[in-house]
C-alpha angles and dihedrals in degrees: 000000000000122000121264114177125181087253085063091049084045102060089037091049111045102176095063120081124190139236118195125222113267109272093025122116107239098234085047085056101045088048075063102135109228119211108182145323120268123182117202123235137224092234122070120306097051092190111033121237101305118216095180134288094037115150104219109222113221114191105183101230089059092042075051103052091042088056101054091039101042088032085231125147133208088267097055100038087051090044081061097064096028089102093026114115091234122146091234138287125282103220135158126237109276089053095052082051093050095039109115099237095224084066102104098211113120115220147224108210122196125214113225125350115011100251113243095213100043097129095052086047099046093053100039082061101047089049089058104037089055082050088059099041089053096052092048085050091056091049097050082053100063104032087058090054098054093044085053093048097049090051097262121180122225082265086054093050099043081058092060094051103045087048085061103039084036095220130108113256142183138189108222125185126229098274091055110258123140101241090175148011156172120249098248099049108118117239095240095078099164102227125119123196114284085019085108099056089035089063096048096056087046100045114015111205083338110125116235128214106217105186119204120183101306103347138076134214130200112207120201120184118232128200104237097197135337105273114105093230086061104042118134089357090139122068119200103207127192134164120238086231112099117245111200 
């Protein structure tokens, strides 16, 4: 299954903002791998069988009705997925007001009125944009291969992968220089030297958005080697501008 984090719905879904749980660094949050959408339902049981990265979806007629038929409150409703291994709530803005904050549950929080169909959305979405993951996945694949096969350097390569993600990239080392790029990267790639391994230790895997002036990067760790001293000594860096 391809990878979907909160950061990804974010971007797709402007008009939610997100809240970690208390005690979780908000990039480590927003890494979260989302599975799929659940509403919850006024019969028993309120949250459907979970498997892992769900976000709950919470309507607040239905949180209501449950309420005033299974004489639970917020508090207790939110104590009953606090160890559960859900993605976050969805939630709309006076619950997120009302929420105890002790309560470690992340959430989802709508702008506006709460949407009706939320669950469908959500998963129809989810169901495209890992369509979509998976052919470009495909394509990289291949375009790799054949740049591999063709003798391609780590600058060749790098060229295959940015035709196909259409966005400028470089590979950066731990002490920040550039030891290959696309064509297209621009000259101004925002990592000092140590960032790298500072980022590791802060973030694990995690990827990590560095905005300078008007552009945006996006930073993943790589593992260069399997020695442990070297681990995640390599950054692949690309804007989230296209670049083609």
């Amino acid at each position: 299954m391809a990878d979907i984090t909160i950061d990804d719905l974010l971007h797709w879904e402007r008009g939610l903002t997100f809240q970690p749980s208390v005690g979780t660094a908000r990039e480590a949050g927003l890494a979260t791998v989302i599975s799929w959408a659940a509403a919850i339902r006024v019969t028993t049981p309120i949250v459907p069988a979970l498997r892992g990265g769900e976000i709950i979806v919470v309507p607040p007629r239905t949180l209501e009705r449950i309420e005033q038929s299974e004489d639970l409150d917020r508090s207790g409703f939110l104590r009953m997925l606090a160890d559960q291994p859900i993605a976050a709530l969805m939630v709309d803005r006076a619950f997120a007001e009302d929420a105890p904050a002790e309560i470690a549950v992340p959430l989802l929080i709508t702008s506006g009125a709460f949407p009706s169909d939320a669950e469908s959305v959500l998963n129809r979405l989810f169901t495209e944009r890992r369509a979509d993951l998976y052919g470009i996945g495909s394509a990289l694949s291949r375009a790799l291969s054949s740049a591999t096969m063709a003798g391609a350097g780590l600058d060749g390569l790098l060229e295959a992968a940015s035709t196909i993600a259409r966005r400028p990239l470089a590979l950066l080392d731990a002490a920040g220089a550039v030891i290959a790029r696309s064509s297209a990267s621009p000259d101004d790639v925002p990592l000092r030297d140590g960032d790298g391994q500072r980022m590791s230790r802060e973030s694990g895997d995690a990827v990590q958005r560095i905005v300078v002036g008007e552009r945006t990067w996006l930073a993943v760790p790589l593992r260069a080697g399997g020695q442990a001293s070297r681990a995640r000594a390599w950054t692949l860096m690309f804007t989230t501008e296209l670049g083609y």
